[in-house]
C-alpha positions as CSV (number, residue, x, y, z in Angstrom):
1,X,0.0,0.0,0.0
2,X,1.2,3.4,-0.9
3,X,0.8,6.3,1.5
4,X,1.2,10.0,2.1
5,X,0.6,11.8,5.2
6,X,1.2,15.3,5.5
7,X,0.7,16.6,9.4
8,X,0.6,20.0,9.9
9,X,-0.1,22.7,12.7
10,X,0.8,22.3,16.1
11,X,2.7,24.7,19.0
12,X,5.9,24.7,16.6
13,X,3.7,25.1,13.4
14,X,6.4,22.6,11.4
15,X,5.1,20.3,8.8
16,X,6.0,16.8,8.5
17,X,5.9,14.6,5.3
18,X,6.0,11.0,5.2
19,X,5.5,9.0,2.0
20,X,6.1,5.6,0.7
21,X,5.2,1.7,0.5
22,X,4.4,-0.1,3.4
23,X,3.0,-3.9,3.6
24,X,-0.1,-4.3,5.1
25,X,-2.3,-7.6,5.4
26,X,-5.9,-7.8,3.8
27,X,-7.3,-7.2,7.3
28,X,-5.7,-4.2,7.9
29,X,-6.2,-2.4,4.6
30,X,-9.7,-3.4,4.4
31,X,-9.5,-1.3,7.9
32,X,-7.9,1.3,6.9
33,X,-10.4,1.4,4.0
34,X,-13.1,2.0,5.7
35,X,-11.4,4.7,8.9
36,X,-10.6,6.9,5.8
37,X,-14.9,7.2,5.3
38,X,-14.5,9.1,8.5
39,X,-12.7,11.7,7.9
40,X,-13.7,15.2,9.6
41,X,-12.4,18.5,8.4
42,X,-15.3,20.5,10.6
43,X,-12.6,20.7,13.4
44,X,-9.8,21.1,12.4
45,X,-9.1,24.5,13.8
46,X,-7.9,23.4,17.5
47,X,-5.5,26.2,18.8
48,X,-2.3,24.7,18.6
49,X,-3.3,20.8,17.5
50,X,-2.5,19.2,14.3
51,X,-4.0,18.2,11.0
52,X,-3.7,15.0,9.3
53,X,-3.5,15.2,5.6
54,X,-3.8,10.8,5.1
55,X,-4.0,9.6,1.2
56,X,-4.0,6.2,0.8
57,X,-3.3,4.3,-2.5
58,X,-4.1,0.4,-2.6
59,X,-4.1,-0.8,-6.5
60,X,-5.6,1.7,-8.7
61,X,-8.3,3.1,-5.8
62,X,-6.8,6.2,-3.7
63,X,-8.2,7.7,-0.8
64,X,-7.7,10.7,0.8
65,X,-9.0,11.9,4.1
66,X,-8.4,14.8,6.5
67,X,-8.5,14.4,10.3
68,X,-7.3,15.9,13.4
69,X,-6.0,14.8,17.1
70,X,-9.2,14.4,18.2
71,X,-11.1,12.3,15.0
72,X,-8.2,10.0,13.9
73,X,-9.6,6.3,14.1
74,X,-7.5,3.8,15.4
75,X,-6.8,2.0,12.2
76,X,-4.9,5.5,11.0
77,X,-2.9,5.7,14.3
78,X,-1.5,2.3,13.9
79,X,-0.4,3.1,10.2
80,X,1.6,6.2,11.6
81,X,3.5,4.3,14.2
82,X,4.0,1.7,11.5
83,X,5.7,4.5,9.7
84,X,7.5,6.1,12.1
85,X,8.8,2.8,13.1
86,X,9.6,2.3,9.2
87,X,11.6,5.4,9.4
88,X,13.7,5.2,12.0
């Protein structure tokens, strides 16, 4: 699965990219699938928190969702300590 999350905002303000492949089982993408239906930009003006910019590409289907502290699912937390693990 390809990914791209762009997080943004925060006390500092600094923006952080991460981008690339990562292997996920069926399970998991078919969760991730669906936590990027929920996806809440109404909120995403919290003094000082941070916006997640998420786009997901599994085959030829991309996603793209925008969430914040507060509305990322699970399923989307899990990916970005999978990448930040990846990174490292």
């Amino acid at each position: 699965m390809k990914y791209k999350i762009v997080v943004e905002g925060g006390f500092t303000g600094i923006t952080r990219k991460y981008e690339g492949e990562i292997s996920v089982s069926e399970l998991e993408t078919s969760t991730l699938i669906d936590a990027m239906g929920h996806g809440d930009d109404s909120q995403l003006n919290i003094p000082d928190g941070q916006a997640y910019q998420v786009f997901l590409q599994e085959d030829a289907q991309k996603y793209q969702a925008v969430f914040n502290e507060k509305s990322m699912p699970e399923a989307i937390r899990r990916l970005m300590a999978k990448v930040k693990q990846k990174k490292q």
